[in-house]
N, C-alpha and C positions, 0 to 999 in steps of 0.2 A: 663361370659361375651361373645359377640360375636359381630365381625366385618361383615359389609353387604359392599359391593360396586355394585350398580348397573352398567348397561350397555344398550348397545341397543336403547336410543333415539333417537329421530330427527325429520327428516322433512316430512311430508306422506301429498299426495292429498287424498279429501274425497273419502273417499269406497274404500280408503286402507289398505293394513296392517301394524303392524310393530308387535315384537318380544322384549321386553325389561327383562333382565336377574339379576339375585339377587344372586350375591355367597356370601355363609355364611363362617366364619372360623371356625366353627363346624360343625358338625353330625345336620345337618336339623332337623334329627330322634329323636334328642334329645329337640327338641324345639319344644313346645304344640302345636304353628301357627306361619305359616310364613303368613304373610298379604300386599297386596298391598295398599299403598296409592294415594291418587291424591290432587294438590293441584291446582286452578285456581289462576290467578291472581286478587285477592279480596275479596278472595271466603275462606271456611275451608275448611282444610283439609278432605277428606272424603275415608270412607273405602270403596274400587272397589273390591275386591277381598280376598281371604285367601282359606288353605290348612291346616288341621289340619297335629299332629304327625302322625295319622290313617288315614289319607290322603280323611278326609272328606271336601268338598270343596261348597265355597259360595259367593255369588257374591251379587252386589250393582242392584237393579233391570233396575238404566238406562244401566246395562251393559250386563245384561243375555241375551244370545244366540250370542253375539260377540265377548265376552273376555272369553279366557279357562284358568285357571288357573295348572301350573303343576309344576313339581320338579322331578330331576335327583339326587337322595340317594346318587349314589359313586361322584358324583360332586359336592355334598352338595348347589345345586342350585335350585334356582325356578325359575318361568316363568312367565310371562302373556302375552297371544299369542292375539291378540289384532286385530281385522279384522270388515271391515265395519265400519271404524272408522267415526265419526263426527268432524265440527269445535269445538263441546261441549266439545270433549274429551282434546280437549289442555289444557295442566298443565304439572306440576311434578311429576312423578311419582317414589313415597319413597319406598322400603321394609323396612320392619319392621318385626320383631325377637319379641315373646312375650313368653318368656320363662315361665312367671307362672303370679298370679293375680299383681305381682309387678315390675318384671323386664320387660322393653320395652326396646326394640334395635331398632335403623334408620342407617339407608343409606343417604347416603351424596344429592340421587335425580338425576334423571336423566328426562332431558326434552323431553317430545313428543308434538312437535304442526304439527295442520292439517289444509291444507289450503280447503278453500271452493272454 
């Protein structure tokens, strides 16, 4: 099992940045992907981002070359460093823990909205 608490939301004018943070209560290293989610208001949930264990990484195509995704091993943390942001981009944004084809872990969400 493993607990997420994000951090790092809020309030950003468009063709800003923000920073939103995913601490795990284990060893990252030990978890196949850690994965960003996003959720709009009305909208699914949809995958933005992820980082494998080998730390191969992937993004959602409305987000490539804005959003980096990363992770700090001895903090057991990941990132999504999130720049040039749009009003598109407002949602929630969940980590997720997917330790193998069955176990999935969430974080409780943390909000980013962007004003236009």
């Amino acid at each position: 099992q493993v607990q997420l608490v994000e951090s790092g939301g809020g309030l950003v004018q468009a063709g800003g940045s923000l920073r939103v943070s995913c601490a795990a209560s284990r060893s990252i290293l030990s978890i196949n992907a850690m994965n960003w989610y996003r959720q709009a208001p009305g909208k699914q949930r949809e995958l933005v981002a992820g980082i494998t264990s080998r730390g191969i990484m992937s993004y959602a195509n409305s987000v490539k070359g804005r959003f980096t995704v990363s992770r700090d091993n001895a903090k057991n943390t990941v990132y999504l460093q999130m720049n040039s942001l749009k009003p598109e981009d407002t949602a929630v944004y969940y980590c997720n823990a997917q330790l193998d084809a069955i176990r999935n872990y969430w974080g409780q969400g943390t909000q980013v909205t962007v004003s236009s």
